[in-house]
Backbone as CSV, one residue per row, in Angstrom:
resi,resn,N_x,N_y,N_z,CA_x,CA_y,CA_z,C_x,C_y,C_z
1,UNK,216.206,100.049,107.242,217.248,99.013,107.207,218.317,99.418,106.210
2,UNK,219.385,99.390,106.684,220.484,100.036,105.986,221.487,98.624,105.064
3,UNK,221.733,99.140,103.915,221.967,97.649,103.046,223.466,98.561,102.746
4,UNK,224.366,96.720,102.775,225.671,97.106,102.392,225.496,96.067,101.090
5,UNK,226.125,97.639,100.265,226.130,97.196,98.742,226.978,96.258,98.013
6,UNK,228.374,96.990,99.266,229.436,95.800,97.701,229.463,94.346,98.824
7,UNK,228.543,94.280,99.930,228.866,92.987,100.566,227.981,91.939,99.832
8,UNK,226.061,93.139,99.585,225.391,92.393,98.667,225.833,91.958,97.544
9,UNK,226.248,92.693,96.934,226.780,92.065,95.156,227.915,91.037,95.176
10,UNK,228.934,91.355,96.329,229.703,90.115,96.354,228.842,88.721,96.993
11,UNK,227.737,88.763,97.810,226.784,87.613,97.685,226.100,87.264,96.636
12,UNK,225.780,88.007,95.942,225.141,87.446,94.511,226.133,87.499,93.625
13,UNK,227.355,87.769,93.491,228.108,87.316,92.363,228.615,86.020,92.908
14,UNK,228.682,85.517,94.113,229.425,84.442,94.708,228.075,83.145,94.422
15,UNK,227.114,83.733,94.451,225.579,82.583,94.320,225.667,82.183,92.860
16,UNK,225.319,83.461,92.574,224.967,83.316,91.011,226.047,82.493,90.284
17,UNK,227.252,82.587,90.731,228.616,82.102,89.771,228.706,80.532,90.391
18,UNK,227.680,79.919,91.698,227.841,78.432,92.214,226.975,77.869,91.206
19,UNK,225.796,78.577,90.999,224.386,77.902,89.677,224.651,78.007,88.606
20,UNK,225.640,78.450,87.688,226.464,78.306,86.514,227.311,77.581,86.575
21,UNK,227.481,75.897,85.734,228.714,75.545,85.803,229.159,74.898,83.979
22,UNK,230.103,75.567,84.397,230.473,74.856,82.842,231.164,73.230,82.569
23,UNK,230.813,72.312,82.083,231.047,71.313,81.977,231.703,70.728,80.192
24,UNK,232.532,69.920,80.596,233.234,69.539,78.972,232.165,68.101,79.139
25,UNK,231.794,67.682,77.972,231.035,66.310,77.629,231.879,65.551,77.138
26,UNK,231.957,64.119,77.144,233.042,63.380,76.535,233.128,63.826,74.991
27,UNK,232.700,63.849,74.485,232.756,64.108,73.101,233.402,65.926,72.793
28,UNK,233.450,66.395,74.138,234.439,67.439,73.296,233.492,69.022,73.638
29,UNK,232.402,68.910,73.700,231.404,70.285,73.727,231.370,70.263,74.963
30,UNK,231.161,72.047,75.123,230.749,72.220,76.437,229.471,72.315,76.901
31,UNK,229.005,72.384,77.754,227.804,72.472,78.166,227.831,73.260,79.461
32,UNK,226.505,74.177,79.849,226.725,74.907,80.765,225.473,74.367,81.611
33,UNK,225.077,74.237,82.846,224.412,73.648,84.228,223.936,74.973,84.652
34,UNK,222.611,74.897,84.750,221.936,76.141,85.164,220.575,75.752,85.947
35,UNK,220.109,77.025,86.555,218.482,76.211,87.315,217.808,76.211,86.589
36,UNK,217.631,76.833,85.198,216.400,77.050,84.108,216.315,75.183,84.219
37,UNK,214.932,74.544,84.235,214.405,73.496,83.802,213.277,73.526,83.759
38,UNK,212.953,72.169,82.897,211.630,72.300,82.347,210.286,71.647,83.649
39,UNK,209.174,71.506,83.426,208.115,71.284,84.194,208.717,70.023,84.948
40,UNK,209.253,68.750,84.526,209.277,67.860,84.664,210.739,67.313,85.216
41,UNK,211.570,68.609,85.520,212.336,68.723,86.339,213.994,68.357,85.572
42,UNK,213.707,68.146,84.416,214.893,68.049,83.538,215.640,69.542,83.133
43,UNK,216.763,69.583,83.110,217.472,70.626,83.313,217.335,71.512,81.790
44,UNK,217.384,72.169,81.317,217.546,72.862,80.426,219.075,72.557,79.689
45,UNK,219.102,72.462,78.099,220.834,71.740,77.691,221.071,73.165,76.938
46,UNK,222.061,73.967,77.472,222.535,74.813,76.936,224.218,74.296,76.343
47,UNK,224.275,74.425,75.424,225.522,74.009,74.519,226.204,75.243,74.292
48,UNK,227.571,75.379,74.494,228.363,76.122,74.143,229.165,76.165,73.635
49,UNK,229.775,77.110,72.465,230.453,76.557,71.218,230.754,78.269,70.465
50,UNK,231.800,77.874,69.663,232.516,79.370,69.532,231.304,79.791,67.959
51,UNK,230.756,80.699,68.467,229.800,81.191,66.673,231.053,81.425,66.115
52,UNK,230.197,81.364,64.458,231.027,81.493,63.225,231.370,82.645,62.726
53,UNK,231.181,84.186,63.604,231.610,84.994,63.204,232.417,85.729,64.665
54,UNK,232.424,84.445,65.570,233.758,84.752,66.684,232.788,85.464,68.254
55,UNK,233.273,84.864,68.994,232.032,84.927,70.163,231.840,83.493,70.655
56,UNK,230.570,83.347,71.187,230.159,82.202,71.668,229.250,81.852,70.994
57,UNK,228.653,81.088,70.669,227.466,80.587,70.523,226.281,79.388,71.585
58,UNK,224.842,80.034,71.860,224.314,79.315,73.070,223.688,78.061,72.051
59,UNK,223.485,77.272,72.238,222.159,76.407,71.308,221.755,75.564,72.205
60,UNK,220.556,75.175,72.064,219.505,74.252,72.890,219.790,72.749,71.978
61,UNK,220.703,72.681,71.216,221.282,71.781,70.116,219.497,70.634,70.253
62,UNK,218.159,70.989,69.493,217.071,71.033,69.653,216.406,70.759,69.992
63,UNK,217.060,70.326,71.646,216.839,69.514,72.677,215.461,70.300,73.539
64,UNK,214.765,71.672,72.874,213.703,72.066,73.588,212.550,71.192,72.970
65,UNK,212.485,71.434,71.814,210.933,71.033,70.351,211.283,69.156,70.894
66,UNK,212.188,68.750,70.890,212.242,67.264,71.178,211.504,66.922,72.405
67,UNK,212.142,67.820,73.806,211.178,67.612,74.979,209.722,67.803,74.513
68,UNK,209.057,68.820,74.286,207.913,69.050,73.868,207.234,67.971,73.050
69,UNK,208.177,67.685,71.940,207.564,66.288,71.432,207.151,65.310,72.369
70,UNK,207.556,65.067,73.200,207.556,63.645,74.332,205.354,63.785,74.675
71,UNK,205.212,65.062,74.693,203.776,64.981,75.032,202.276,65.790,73.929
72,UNK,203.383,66.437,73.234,202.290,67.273,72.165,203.137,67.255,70.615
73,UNK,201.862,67.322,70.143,202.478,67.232,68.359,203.053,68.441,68.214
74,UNK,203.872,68.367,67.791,205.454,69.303,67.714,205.194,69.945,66.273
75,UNK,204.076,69.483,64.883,204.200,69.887,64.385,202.940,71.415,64.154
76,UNK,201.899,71.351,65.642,201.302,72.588,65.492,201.867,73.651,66.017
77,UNK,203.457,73.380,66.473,203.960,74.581,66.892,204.931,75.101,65.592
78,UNK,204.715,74.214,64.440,205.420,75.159,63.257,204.027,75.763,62.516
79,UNK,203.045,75.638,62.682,202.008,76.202,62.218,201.067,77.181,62.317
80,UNK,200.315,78.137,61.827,198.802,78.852,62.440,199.767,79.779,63.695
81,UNK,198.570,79.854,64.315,199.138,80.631,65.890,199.974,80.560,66.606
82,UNK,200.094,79.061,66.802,200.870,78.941,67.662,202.501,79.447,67.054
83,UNK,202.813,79.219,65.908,204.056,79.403,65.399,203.500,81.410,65.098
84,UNK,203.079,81.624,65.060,203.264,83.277,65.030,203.532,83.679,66.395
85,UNK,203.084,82.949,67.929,203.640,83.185,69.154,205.146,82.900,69.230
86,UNK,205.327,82.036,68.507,206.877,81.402,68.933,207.983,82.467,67.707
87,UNK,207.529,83.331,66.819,208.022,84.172,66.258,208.101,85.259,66.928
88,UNK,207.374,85.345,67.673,207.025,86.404,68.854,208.071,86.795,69.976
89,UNK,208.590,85.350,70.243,209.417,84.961,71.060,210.404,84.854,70.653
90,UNK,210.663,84.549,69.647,212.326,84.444,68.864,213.155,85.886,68.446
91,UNK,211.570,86.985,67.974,211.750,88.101,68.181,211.653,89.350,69.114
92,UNK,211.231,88.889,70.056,211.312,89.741,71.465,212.868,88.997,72.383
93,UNK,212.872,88.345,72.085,214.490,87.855,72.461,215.373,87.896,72.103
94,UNK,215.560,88.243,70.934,216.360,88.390,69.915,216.932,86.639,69.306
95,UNK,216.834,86.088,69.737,217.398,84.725,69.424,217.059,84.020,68.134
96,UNK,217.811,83.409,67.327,217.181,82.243,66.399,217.389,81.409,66.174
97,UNK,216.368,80.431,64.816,215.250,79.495,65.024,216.356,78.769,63.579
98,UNK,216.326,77.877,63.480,216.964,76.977,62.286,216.676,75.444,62.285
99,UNK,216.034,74.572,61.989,215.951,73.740,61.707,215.663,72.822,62.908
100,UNK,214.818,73.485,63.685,214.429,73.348,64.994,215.339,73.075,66.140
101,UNK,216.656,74.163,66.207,216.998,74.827,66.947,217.139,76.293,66.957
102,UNK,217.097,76.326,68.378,217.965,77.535,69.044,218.744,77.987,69.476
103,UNK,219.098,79.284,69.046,220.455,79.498,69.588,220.318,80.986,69.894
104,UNK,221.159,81.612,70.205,221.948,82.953,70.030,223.544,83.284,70.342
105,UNK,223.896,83.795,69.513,225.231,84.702,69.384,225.598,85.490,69.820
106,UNK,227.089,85.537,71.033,226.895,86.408,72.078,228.520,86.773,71.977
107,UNK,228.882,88.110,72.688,230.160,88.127,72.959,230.492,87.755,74.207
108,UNK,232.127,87.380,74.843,232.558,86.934,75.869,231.889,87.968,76.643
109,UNK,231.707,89.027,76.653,231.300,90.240,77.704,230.029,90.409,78.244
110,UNK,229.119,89.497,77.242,227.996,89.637,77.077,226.840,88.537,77.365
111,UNK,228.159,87.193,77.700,227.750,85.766,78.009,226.735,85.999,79.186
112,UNK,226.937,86.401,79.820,226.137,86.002,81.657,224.775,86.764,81.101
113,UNK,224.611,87.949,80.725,223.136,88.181,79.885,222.770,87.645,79.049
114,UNK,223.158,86.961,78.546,222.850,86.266,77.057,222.031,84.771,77.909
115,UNK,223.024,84.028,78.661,222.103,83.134,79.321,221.490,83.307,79.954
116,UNK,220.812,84.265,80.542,219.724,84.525,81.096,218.282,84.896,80.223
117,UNK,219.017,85.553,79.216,218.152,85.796,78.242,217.411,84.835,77.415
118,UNK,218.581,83.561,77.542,218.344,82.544,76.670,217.235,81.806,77.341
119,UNK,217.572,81.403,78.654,216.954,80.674,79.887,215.650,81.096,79.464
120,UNK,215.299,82.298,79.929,214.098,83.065,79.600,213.217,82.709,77.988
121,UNK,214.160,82.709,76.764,213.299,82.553,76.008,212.611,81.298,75.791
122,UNK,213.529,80.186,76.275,213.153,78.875,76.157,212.035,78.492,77.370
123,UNK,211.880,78.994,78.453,211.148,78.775,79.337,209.585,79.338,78.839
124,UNK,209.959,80.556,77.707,208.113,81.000,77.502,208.167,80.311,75.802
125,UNK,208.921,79.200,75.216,208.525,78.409,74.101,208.292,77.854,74.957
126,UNK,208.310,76.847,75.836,208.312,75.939,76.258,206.447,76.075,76.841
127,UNK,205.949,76.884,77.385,204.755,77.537,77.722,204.117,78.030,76.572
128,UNK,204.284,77.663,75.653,203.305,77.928,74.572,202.239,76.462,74.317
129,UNK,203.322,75.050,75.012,202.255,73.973,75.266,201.160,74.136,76.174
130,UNK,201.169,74.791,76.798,200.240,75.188,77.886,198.563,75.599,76.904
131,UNK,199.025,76.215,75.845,197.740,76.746,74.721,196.447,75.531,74.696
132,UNK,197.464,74.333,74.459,196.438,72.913,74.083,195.585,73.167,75.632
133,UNK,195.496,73.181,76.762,195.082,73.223,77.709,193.867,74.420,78.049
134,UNK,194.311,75.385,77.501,193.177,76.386,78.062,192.524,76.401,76.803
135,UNK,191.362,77.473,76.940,190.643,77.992,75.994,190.622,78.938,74.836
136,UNK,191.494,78.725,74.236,192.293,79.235,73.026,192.081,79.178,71.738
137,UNK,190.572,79.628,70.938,189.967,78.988,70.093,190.262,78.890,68.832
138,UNK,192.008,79.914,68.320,192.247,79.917,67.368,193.179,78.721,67.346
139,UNK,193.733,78.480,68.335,194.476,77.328,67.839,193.692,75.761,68.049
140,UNK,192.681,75.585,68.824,191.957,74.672,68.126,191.603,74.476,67.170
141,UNK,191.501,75.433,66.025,190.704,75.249,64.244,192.247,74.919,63.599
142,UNK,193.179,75.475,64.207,194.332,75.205,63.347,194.679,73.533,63.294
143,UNK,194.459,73.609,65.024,195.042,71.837,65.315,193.841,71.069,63.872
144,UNK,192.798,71.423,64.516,191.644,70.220,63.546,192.118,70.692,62.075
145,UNK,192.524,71.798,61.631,193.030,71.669,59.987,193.754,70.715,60.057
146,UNK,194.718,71.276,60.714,196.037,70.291,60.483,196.106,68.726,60.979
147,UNK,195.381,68.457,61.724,195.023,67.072,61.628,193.816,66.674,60.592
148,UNK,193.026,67.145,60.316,192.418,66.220,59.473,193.258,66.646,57.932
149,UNK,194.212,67.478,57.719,194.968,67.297,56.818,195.989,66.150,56.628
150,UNK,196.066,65.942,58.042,197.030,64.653,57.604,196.911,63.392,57.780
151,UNK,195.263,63.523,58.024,194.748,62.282,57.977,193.799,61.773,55.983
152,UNK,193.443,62.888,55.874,192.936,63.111,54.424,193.852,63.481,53.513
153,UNK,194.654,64.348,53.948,195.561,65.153,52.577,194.288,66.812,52.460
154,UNK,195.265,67.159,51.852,195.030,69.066,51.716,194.157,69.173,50.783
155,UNK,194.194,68.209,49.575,193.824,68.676,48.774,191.608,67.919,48.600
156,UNK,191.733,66.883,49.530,190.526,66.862,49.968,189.191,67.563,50.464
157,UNK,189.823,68.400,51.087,189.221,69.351,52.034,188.932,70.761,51.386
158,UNK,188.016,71.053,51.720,187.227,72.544,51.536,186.726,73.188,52.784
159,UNK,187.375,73.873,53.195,187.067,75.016,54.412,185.889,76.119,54.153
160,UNK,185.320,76.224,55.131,184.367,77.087,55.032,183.443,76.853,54.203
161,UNK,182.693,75.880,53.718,182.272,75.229,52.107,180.833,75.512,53.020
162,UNK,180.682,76.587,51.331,178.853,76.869,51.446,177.974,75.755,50.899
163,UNK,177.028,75.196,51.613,176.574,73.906,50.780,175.440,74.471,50.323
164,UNK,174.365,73.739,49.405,173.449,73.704,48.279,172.410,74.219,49.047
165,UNK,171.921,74.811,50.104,170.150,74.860,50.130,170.275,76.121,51.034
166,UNK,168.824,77.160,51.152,168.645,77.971,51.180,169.042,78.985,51.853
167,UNK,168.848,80.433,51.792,170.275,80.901,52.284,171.881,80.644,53.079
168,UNK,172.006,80.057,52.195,173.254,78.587,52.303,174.402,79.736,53.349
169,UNK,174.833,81.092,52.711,175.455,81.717,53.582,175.804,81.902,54.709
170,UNK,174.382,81.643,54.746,174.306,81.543,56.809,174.703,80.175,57.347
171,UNK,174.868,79.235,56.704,174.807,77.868,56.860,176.076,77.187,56.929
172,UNK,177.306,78.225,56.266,178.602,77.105,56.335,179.075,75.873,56.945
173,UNK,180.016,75.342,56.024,180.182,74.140,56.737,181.724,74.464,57.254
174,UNK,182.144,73.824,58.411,183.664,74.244,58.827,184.774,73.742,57.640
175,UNK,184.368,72.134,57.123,185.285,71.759,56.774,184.233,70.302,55.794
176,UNK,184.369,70.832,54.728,183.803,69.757,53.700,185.304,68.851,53.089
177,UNK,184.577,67.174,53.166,185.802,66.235,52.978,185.166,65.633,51.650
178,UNK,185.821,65.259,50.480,184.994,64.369,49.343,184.875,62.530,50.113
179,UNK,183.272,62.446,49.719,182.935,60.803,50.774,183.428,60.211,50.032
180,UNK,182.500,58.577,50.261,182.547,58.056,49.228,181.472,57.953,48.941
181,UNK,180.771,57.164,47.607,179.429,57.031,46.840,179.227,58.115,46.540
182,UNK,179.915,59.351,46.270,179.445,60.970,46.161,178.896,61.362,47.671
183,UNK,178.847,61.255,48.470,178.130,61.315,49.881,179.400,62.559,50.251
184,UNK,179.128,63.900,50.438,180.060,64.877,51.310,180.126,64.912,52.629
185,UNK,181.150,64.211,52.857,181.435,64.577,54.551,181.500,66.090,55.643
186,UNK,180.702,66.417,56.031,181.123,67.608,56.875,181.172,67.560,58.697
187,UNK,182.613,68.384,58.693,183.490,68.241,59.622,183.048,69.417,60.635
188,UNK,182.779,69.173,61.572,182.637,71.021,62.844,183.613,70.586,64.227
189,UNK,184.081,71.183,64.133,184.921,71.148,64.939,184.033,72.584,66.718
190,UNK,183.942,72.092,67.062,183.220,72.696,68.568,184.132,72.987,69.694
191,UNK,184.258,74.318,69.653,185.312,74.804,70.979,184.317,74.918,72.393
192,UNK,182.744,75.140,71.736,182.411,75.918,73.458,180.323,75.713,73.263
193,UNK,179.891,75.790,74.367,178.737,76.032,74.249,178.025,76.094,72.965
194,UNK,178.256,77.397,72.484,177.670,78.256,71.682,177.790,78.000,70.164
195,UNK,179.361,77.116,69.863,179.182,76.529,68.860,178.488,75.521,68.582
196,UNK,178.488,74.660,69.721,177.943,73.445,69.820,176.269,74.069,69.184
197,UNK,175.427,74.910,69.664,174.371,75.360,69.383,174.106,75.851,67.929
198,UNK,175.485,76.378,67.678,175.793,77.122,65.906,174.815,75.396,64.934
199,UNK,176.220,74.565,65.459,176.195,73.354,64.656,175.200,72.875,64.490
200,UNK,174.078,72.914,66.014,173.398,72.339,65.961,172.332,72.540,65.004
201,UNK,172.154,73.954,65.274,170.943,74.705,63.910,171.125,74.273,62.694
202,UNK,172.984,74.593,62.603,173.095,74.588,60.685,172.909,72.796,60.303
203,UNK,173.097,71.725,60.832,172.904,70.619,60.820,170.983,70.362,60.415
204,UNK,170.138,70.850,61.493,168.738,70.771,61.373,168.349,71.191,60.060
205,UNK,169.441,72.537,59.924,168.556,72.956,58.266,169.227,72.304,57.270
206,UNK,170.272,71.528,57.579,170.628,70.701,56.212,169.274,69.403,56.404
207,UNK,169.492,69.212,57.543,168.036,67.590,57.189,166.825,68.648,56.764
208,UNK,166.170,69.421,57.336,165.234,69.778,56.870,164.947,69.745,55.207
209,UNK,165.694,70.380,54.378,166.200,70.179,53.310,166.781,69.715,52.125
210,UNK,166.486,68.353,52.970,166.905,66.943,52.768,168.398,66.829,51.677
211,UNK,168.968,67.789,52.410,170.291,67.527,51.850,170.844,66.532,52.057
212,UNK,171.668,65.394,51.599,172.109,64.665,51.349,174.339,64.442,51.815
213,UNK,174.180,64.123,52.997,175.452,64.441,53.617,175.805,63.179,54.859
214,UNK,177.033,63.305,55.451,176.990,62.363,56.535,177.840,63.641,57.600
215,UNK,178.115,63.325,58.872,178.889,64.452,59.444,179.582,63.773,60.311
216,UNK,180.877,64.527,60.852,181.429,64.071,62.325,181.764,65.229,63.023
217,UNK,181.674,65.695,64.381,181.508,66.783,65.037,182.960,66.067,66.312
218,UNK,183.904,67.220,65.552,185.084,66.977,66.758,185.095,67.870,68.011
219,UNK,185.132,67.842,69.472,185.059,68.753,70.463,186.164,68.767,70.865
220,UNK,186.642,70.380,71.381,187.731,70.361,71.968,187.804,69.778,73.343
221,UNK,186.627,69.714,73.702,186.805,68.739,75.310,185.219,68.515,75.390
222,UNK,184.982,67.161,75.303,183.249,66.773,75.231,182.857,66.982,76.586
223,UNK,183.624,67.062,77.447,183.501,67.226,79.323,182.963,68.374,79.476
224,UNK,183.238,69.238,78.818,182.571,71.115,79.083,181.439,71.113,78.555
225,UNK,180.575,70.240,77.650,179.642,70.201,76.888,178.565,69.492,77.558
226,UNK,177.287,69.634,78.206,176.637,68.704,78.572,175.529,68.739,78.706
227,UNK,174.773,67.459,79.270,172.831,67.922,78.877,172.552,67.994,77.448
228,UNK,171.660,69.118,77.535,170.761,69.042,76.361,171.600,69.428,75.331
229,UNK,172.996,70.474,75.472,173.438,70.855,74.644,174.214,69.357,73.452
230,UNK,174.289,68.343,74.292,174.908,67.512,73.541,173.592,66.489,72.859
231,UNK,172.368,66.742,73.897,171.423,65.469,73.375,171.081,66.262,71.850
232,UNK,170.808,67.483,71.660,170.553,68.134,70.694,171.451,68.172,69.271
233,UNK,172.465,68.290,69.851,173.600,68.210,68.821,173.542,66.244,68.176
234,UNK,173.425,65.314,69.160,173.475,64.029,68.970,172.554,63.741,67.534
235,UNK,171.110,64.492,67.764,170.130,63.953,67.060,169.977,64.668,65.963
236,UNK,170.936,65.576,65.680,171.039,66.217,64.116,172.536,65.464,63.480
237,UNK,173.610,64.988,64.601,174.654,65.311,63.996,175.317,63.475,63.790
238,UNK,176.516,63.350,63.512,176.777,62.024,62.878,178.096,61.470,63.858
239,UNK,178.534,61.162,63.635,179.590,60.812,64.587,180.289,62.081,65.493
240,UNK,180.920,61.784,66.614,181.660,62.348,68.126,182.557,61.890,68.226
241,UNK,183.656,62.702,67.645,185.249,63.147,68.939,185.495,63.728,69.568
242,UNK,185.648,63.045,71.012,185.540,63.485,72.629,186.423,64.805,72.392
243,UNK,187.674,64.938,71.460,189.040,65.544,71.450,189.332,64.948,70.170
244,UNK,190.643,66.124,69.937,191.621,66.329,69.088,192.883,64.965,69.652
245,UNK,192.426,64.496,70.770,193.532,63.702,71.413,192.975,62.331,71.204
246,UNK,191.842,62.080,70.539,191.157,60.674,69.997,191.345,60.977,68.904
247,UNK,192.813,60.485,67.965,193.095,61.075,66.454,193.317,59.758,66.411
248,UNK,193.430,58.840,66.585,193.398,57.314,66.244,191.727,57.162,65.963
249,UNK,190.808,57.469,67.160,189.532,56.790,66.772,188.863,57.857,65.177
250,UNK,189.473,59.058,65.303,188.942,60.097,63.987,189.838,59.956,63.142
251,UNK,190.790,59.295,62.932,191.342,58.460,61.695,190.642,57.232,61.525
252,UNK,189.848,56.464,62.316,189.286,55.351,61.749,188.021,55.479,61.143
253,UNK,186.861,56.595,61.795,185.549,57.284,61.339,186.100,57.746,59.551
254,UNK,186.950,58.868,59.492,186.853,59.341,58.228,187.412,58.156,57.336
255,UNK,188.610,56.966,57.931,188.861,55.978,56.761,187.475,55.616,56.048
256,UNK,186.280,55.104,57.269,185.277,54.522,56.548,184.441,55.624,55.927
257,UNK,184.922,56.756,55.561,183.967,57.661,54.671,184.332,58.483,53.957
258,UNK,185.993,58.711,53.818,186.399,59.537,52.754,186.857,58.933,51.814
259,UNK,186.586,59.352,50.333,186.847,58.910,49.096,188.442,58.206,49.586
């Protein structure tokens, strides 16, 4: 099949230039109309505006991290993993990050790549919410820091805390909270099977030992967990969060037990 070239490119410069439109907003900025949108069918807001060292400037004026807010806490994407992916992205795109926007700085020559480029970077931040969903086990320990940090405060908490009885090493606790009555709270947070089984042991040898503790065991999804693996875990362990997404009912458990 024999292809005519400059008839093709004059069809795709004639397409491509109908799905770009530039628009003035009452207030004075432009804005450019593109197919990049998000899951939920809202368009992508590319703002256009002259940068400060002459050119254009693109910005999402921080209308991406705001969408995202609407369904996930916005603040584990400045944190842990997930924010070393989104550095990832700011730097494989070249684009940057300020005060939770985005932008990049482009010349007139250079505009029609630049929004594509841009399109592109915001479409794989935007897919970094997707993490809360699959099986991703580093950013589950980050989420449970960072929420039970801001349900306790930072300075409560002891990570990784070796407790008192015999080869204690083997025994860590994920996350020791100060109780009340002197009573130490310990926190496990359970991504999968196998932790669930971890917990379950190191829990048995704290009663055995008659250590002196209360616990709450958060799961990243109590639905993947089932049978014996949970009846087992039940009868060593102290309170159950289904999820990281029951942070109302695991703000009311630790009110009644942290100092």
């Amino acid at each position: 099949m024999a292809f005519d070239i400059e008839s093709l490119r004059a069809l795709l410069c004639e397409r491509l230039c109908e799905d770009i439109e530039v628009e003035r907003r009452p207030d004075g900025e432009l804005m450019l109309r593109t197919h990049f949108t998000f899951p939920d069918g809202d368009s992508f807001p590319f703002h256009l505006a002259e940068a400060p060292a002459g050119g254009f400037r693109l910005s999402d004026d921080g209308h991406t991290l705001m969408h995202i807010s609407y369904e996930h806490d916005i603040d584990s994407f400045l944190t842990g993993k997930r924010w070393i992916l989104l550095e990832q992205v700011i730097g494989e795109n070249q684009i940057c990050y300020d005060g939770g926007v985005f932008y990049i700085d482009t010349s007139a020559e250079r505009l029609p790549e630049s929004i594509f480029n841009f399109g592109q970077a915001l479409t794989r931040i935007y897919d970094l919410t997707f993490l809360s969903r699959t099986n991703v086990g580093s950013t589950f320990y980050d989420d449970l820091a960072t929420t039970l940090e801001s349900l306790v405060g930072e300075s409560k908490i002891y990570r990784d805390y070796i407790p008192d009885v015999p080869n204690a090493e083997a025994y860590s606790v994920d996350y020791r909270i100060e109780g009340k009555n002197n009573i130490p709270l310990f926190v496990y947070g359970i991504l999968n099977r196998d932790k669930a089984h971890l917990a379950t042991i190191k829990l048995a040898h704290f009663h055995r030992h008659n250590l002196e503790f209360e616990s709450i065991i958060v799961f990243r999804d109590l639905a993947e967990i089932q049978g014996l693996d949970i009846a087992r875990l039940s009868d060593v362990g102290g309170e159950m969060i289904s999820s990281l997404d029951s942070k109302t009912y695991l703000s009311r458990k630790l009110e009644k037990r942290v100092a």
